[in-house]
ZAPALUM-730017 format. One record per residue: residue number from 1; residue in one letter; y negated, z negated, x negated of N, C-alpha, C in turn. Coordinates in steps of 0.001 Angstrom, whole numbers, plus 500000, padded with zeros to 6 digits. Layout:
     i   aa     n.py     n.pz     n.px    ca.py    ca.pz    ca.px     c.py     c.pz     c.px
   NUM    A        Y        Z        X        Y        Z        X        Y        Z        X
...
This chain:
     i   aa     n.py     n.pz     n.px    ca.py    ca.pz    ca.px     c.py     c.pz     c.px
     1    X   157286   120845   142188   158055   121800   142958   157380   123154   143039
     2    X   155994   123196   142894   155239   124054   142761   154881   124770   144302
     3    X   153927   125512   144337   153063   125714   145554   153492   126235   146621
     4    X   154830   126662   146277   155414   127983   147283   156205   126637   148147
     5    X   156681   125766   147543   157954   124632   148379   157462   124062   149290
     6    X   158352   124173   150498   158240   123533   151690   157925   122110   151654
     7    X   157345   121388   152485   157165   120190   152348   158832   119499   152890
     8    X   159202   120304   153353   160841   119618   153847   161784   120009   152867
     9    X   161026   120300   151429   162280   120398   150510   163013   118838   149986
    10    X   164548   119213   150114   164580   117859   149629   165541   117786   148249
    11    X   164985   118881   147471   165774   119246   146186   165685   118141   145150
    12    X   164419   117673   144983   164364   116379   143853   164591   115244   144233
    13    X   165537   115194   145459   165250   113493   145992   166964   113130   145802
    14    X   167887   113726   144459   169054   113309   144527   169122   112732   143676
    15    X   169775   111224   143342   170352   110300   142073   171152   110049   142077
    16    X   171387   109761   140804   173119   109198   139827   172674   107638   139697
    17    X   173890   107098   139573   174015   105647   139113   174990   105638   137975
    18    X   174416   104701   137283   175774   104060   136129   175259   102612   136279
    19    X   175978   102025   135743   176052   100595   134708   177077   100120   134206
    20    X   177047   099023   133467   178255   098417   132980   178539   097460   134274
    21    X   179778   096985   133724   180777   096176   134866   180214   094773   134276
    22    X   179544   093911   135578   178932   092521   135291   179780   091781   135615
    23    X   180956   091946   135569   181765   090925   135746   183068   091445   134671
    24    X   182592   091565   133427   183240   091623   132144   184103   090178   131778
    25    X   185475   090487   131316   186262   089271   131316   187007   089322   130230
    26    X   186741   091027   129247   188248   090310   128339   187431   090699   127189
    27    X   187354   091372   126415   187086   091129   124664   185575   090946   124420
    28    X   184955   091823   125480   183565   092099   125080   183557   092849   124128
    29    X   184340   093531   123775   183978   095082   122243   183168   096002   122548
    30    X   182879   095830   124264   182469   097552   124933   181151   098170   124309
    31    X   180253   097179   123542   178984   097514   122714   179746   098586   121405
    32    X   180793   098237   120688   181006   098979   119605   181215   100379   119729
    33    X   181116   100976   120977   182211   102110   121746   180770   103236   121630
    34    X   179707   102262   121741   177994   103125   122459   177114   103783   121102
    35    X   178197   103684   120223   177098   103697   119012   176360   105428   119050
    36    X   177788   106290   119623   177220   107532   118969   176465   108128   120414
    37    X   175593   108422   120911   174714   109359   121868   174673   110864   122412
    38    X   174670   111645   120907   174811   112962   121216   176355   113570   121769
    39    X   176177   114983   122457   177074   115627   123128   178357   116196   122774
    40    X   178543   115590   121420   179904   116155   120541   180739   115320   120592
    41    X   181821   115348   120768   182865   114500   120580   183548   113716   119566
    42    X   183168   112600   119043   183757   112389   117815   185203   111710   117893
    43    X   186208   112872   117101   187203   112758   117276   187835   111346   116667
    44    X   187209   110935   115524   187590   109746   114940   186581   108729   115238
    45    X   186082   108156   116857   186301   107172   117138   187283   106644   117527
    46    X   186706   105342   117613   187912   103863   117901   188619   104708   119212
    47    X   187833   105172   120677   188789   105106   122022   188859   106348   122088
    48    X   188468   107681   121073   188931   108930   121248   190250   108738   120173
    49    X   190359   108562   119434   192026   108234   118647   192770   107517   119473
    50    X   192458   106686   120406   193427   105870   120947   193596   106487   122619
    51    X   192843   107531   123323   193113   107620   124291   194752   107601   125197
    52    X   195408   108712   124468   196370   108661   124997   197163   107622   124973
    53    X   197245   106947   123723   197818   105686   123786   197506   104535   124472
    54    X   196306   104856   125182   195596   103771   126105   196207   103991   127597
    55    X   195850   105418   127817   196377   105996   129158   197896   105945   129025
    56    X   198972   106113   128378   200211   105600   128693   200332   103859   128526
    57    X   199377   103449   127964   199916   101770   128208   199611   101268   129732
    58    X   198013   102235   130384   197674   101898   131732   198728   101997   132506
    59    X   198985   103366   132441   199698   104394   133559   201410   103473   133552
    60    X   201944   102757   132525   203367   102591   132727   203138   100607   132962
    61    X   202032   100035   132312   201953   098830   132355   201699   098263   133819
    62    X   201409   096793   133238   201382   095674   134442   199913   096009   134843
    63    X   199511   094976   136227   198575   095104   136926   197183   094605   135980
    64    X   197433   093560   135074   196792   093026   134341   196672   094139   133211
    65    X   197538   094669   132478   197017   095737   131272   196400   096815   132116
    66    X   196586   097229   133477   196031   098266   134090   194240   097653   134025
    67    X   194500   096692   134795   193032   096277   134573   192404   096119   133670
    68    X   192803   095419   132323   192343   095787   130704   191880   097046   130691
    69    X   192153   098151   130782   192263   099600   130269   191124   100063   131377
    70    X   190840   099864   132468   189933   100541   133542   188127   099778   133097
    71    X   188767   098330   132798   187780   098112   132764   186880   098109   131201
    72    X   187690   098702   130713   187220   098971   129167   186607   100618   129048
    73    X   187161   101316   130060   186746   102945   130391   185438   102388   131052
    74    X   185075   101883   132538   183954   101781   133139   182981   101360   132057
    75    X   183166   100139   131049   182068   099830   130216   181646   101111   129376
    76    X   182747   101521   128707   182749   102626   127875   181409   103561   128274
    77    X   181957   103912   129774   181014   105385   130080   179946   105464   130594
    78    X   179151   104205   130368   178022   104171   130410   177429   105195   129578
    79    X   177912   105350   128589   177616   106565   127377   178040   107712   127449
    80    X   176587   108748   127596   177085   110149   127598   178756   111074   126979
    81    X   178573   110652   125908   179556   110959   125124   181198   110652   125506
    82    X   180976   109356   126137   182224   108716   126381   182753   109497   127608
    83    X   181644   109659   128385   181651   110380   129576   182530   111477   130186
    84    X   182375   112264   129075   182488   113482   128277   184184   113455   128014
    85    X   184160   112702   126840   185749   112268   126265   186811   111780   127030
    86    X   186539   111110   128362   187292   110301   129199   187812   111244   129838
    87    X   187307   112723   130397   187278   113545   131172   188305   114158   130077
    88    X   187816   114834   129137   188616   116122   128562   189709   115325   127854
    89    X   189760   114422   127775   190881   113804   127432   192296   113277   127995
    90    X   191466   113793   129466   193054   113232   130290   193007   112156   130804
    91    X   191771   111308   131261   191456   110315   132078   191324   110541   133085
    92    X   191378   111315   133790   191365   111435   135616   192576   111636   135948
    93    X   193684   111831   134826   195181   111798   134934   195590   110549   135239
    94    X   195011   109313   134563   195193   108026   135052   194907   107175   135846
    95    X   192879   107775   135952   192407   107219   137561   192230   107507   138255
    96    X   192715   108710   139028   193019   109123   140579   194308   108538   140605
    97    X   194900   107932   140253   196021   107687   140533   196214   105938   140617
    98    X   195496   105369   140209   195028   103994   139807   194452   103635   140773
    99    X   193804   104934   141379   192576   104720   142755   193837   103615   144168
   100    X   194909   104355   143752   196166   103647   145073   196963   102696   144471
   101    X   196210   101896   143652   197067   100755   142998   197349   099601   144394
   102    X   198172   098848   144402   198280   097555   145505   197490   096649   145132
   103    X   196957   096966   143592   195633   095815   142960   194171   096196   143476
   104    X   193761   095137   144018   192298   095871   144502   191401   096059   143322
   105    X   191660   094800   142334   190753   094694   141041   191005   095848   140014
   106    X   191804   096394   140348   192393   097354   139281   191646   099020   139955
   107    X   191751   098737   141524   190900   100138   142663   189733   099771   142305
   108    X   189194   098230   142071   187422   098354   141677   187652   098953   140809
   109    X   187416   098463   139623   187468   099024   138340   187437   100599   137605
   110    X   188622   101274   138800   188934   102488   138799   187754   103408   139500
   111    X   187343   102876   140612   186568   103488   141146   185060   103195   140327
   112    X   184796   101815   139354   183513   102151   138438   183469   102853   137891
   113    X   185109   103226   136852   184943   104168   135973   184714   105708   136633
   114    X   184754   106368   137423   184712   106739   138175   183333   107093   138848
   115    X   182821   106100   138901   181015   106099   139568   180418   106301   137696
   116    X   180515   105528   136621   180230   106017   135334   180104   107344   134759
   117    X   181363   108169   134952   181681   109566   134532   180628   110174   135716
   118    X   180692   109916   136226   180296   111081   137561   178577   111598   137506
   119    X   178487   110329   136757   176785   110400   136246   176360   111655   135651
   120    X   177422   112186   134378   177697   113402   133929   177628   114601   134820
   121    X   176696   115668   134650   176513   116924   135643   178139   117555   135617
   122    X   178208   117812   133968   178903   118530   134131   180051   118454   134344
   123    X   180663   116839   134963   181523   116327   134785   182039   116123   136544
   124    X   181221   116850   137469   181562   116031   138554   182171   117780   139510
   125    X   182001   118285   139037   183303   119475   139199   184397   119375   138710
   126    X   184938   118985   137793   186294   118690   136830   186456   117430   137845
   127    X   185627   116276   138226   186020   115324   138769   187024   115646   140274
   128    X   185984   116313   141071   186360   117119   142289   187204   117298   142237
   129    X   187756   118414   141656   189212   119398   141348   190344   118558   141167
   130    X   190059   117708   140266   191168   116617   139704   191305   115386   141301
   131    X   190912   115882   142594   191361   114667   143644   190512   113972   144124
   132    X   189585   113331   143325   188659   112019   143165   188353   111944   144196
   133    X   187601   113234   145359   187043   112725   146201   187883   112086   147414
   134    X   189130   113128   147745   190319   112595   148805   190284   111315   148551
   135    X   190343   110652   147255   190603   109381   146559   189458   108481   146901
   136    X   188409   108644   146706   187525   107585   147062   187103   107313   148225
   137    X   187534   108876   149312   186886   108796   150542   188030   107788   151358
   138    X   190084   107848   150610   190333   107342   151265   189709   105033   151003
   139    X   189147   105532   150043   189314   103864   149312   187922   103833   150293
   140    X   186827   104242   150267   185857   103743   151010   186475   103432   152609
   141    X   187620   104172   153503   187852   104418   154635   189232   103183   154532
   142    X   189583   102270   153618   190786   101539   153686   191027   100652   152844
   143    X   189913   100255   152179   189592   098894   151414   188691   098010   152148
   144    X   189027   096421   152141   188232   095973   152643   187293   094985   151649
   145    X   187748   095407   150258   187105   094654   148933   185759   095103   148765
   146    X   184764   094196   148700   183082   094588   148536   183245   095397   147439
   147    X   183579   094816   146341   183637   095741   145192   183965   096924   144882
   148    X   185270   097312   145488   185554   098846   145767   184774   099790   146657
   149    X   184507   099096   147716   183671   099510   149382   182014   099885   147824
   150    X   181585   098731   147300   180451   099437   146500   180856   100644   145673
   151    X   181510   100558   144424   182041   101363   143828   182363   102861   143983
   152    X   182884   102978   144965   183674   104158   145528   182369   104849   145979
   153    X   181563   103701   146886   180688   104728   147589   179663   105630   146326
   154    X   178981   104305   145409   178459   104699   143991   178660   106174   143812
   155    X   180698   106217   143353   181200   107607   142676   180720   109002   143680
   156    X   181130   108237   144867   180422   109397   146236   179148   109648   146130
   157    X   178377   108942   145983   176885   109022   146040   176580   110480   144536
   158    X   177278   109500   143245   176984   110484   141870   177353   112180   142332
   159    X   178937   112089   143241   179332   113356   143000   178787   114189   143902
   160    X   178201   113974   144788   176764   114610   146353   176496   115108   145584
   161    X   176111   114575   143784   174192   115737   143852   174922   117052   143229
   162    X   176450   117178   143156   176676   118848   143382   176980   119251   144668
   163    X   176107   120652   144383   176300   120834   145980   177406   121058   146364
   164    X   178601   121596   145723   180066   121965   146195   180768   120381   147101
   165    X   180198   119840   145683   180867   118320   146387   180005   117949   147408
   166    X   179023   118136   147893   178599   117626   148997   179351   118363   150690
   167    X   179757   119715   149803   180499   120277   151082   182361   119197   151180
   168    X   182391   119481   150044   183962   118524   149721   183904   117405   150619
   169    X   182880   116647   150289   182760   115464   150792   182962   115480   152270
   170    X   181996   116070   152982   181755   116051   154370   183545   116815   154934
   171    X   183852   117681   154079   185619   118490   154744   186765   117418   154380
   172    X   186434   115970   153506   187379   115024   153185   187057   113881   154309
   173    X   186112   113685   155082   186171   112874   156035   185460   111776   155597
   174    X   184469   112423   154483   183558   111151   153787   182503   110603   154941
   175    X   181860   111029   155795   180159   111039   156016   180586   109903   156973
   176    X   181433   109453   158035   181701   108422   158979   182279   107123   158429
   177    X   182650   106721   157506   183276   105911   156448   182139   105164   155935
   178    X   181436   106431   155318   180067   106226   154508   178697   105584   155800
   179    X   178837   106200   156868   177670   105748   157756   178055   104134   158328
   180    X   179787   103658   158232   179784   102725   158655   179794   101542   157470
   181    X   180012   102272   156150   179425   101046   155332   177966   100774   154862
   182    X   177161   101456   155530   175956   101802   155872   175401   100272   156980
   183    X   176286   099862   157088   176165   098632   158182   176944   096948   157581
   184    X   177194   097162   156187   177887   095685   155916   176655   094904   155546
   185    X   177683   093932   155565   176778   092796   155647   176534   092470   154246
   186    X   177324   093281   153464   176691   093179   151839   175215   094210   151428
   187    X   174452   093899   151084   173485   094749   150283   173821   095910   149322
   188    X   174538   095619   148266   175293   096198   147267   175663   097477   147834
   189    X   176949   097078   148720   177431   097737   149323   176051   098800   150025
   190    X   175521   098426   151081   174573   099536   151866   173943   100221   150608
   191    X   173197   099638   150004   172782   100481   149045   173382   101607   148487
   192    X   174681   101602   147786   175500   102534   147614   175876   103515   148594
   193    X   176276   103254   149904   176544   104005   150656   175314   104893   151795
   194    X   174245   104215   151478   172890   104879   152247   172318   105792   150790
   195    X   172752   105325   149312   172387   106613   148543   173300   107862   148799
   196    X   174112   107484   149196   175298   108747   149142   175372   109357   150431
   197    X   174618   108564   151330   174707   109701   152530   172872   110354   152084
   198    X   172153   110115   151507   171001   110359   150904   171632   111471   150576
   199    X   172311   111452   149619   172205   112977   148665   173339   113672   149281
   200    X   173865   113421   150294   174908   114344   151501   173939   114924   151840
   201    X   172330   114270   152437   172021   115051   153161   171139   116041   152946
   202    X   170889   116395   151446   170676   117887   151140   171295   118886   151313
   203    X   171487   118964   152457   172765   120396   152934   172525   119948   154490
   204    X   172033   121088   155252   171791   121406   155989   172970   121073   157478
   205    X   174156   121333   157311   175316   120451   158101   175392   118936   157962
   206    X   175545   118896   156354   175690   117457   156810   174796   116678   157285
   207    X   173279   116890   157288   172076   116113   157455   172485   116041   159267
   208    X   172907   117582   159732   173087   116834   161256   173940   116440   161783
   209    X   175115   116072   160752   176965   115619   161331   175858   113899   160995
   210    X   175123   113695   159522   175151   112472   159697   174391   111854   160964
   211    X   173041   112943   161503   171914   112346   162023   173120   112299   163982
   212    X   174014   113114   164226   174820   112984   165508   175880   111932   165236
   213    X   176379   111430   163987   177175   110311   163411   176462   109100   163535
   214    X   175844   108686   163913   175172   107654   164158   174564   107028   162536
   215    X   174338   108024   161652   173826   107800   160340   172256   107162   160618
   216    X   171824   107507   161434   170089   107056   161385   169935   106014   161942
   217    X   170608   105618   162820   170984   104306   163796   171149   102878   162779
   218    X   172449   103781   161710   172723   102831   160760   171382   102521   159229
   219    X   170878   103420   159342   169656   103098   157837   168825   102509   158432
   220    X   167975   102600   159840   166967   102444   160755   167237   100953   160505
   221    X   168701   100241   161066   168648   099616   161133   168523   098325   159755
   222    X   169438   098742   158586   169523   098532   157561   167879   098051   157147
   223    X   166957   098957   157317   165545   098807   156715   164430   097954   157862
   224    X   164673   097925   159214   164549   096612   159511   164602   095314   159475
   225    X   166078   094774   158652   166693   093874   158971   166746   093252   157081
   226    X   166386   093991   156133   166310   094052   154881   165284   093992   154088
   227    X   164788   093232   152789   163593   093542   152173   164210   094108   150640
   228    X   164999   094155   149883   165384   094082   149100   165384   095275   148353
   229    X   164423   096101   147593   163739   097393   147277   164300   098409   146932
   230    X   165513   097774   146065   166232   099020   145854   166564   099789   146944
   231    X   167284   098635   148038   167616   099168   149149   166815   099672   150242
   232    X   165461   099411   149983   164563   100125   150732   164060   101649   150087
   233    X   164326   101945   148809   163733   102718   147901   165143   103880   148571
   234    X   166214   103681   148592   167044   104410   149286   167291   104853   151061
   235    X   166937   103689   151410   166510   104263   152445   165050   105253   153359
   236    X   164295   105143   152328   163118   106025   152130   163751   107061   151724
   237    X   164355   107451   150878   164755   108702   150095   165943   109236   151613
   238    X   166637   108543   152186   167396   109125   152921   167106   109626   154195
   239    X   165828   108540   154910   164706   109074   156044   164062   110499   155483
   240    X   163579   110662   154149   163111   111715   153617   163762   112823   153862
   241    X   164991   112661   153227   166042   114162   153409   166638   114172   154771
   242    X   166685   113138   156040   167336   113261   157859   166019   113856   158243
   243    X   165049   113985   157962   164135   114501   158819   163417   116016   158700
   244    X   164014   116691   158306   163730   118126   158387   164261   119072   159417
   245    X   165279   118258   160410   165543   119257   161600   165612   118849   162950
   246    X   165167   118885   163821   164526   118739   165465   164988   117869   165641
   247    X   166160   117891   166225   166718   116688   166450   166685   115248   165858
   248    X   166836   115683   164055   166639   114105   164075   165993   113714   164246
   249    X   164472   114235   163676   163148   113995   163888   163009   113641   165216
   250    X   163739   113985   166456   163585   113471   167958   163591   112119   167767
   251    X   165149   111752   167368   166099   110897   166950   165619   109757   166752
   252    X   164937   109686   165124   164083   108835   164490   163130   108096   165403
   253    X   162142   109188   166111   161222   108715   167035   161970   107694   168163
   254    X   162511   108661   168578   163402   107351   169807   163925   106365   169245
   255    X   164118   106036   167701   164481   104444   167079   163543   103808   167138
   256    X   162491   104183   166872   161208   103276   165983   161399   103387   164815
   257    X   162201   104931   164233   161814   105002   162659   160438   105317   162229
   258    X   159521   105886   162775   158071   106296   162267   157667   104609   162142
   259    X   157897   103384   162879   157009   102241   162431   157841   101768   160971
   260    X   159214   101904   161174   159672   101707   159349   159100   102537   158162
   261    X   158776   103418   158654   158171   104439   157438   157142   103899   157123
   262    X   156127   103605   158195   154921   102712   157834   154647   101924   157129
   263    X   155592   101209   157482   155869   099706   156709   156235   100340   154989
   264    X   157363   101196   155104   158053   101877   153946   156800   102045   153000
   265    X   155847   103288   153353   154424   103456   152475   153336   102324   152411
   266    X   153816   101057   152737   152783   100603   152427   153272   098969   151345
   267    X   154660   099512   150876   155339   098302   150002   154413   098660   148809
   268    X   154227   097983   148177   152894   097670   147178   153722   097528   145843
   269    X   153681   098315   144815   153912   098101   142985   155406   098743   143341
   270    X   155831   099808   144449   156673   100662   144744   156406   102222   144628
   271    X   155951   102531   143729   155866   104060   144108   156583   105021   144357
   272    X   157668   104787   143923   159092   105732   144319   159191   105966   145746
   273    X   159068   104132   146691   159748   104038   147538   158258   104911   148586
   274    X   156915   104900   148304   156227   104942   148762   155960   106818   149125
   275    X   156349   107386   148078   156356   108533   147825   157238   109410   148822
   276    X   158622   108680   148614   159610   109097   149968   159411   108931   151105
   277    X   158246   107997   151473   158268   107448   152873   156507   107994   153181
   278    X   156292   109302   151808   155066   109801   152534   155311   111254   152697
   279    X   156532   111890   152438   157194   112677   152823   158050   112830   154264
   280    X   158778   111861   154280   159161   111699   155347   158089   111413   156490
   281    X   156917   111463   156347   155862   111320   157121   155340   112567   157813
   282    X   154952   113790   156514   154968   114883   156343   155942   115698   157224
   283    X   157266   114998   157374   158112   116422   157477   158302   115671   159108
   284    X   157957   114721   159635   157756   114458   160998   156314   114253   161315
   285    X   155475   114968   160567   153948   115196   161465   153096   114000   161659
   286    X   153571   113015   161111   152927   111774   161519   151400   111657   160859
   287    X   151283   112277   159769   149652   112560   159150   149012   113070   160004
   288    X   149967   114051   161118   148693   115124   161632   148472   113939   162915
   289    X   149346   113186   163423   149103   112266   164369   148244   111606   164139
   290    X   148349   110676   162617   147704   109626   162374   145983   110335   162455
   291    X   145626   111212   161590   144235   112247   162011   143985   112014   163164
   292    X   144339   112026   164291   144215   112863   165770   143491   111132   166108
   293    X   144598   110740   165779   144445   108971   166348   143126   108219   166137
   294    X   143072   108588   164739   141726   108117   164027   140691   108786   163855
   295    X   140242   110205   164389   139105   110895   164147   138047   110163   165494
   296    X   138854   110033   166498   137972   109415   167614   136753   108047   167385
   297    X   137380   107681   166504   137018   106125   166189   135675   106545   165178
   298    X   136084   107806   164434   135156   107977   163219   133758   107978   163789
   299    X   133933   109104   165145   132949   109918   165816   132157   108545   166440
   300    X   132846   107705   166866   131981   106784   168346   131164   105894   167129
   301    X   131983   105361   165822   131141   104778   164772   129602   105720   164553
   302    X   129601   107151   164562   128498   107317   163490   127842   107677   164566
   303    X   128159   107892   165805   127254   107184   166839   126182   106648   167171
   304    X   127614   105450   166932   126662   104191   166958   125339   104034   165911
């Protein structure tokens, strides 16, 4: 970050997710799709020749070809390229709109492909514009399917690390949706939705709509009650970016977040998670405490 940056910067602490869909059910082709890498479009692949003809079989077909077609895009865009093609091709024509299917499997799906593309920088402004977020904030706020409730939050989480969309987000009614799936009883789920209020809270409003939203209440608790690293590796990163302004930092203290942080820096063959949770240390003073605490002890030793 270099010498001049605040220790309460929280510019490098935003991530993207992709993967493929692990619960793959129909051809298995989605490997043939990954071959090409670089940023050009090749017009004569297999699913850039066939797009449109794919997107009108989705858009007019049954619930079952809808689901064929979403879940052949989510595998797809694991790959830069595809990423890319799905977008300028007229795929957000089919899944913002897919997002309000009466099929929930067809709203997962939609909302992976969806968390896939979004991975793409340059792809999550075109995403914005085209709806997505109204769309996922209403699917996170009115699905009760784990899979979508993960998914959706995922695409939320990818499209935060622009900053426009992080304002989008918070003016679509994302951050209370997001703080209360911040509390299921799925893992998956919290994970997704404690990264995405993570990278909300590089922006200065939302860090205190989430930290007066009962957002800290909900991770505090999450990382008590949890061992499971990823999900601790996110909730480090999200204590990291709530604690740069008075209040929360009050906040935190009145939870017993400074003894989770503790615990946080001292998970072992974690360095990610350890790193965030020695920042978040930093930006609530707890080094200069921990000093104060322990210089006494040094003195009466050499004493002795």
């Amino acid at each position: 970050m270099g010498a001049a940056a605040s220790v309460n910067s929280k510019e490098d602490s935003e991530w993207t997710f992709e993967d493929v869909d692990d619960r793959i059910t129909t051809n298995g082709n989605s490997a043939s799709y990954a071959e090409k890498t670089d940023d050009s479009i090749d017009m004569d692949s297999t699913i850039a020749k066939n797009y449109k003809r794919l997107l009108a079989y989705a858009s007019s077909g049954t619930f079952e070809q809808q689901r064929e077609v979403a879940e052949m895009l989510a595998n797809v865009a694991v790959n830069s390229t595809r990423q890319r093609e799905i977008v300028e091709m007229g795929g957000l024509h089919l899944l913002i709109p897919l997002t309000k299917s009466p099929d929930e499997e067809v709203k997962r799906l939609t909302a992976h492909t969806l968390a896939n593309i979004s991975v793409r920088s340059e792809n999550q402004g075109i995403i914005a514009e085209a709806g997505a977020i109204d769309a996922l904030v209403n699917l996170i706020s009115t699905s009760f399917t784990r899979g979508v409730q993960q998914q959706a939050s995922k695409a939320l989480a990818n499209l935060a690390v622009n900053p426009e969309n992080k304002k989008g987000i918070m003016k679509s009614g994302g951050i209370a949706p997001l703080i209360n799936l911040a509390k299921s009883p799925h893992i998956d789920v919290q994970i997704e939705a404690i990264a995405a209020l993570a990278n909300l809270s590089v922006d200065d409003t939302n860090e205190e709509l989430i930290g007066v939203g009962g957002g800290l209440e909900a991770i505090i608790t999450a990382g008590e009650k949890r061992t499971d690293t990823e999900l601790l590796a996110q909730i480090a990163r999200a204590l990291r970016n709530l604690s740069t302004q008075e209040q929360n930092k009050t906040k935190i203290r009145e939870l017993g977040g400074e003894k989770l942080i503790l615990h946080l820096k001292s998970v072992k063959g974690e360095p990610r998670i350890v790193m965030q949770a020695e920042r978040a240390m930093r930006n609530l003073g707890m080094e200069a405490a921990s000093a104060c605490t322990t210089k006494p002890e040094s003195l009466a030793a050499a004493i002795v």
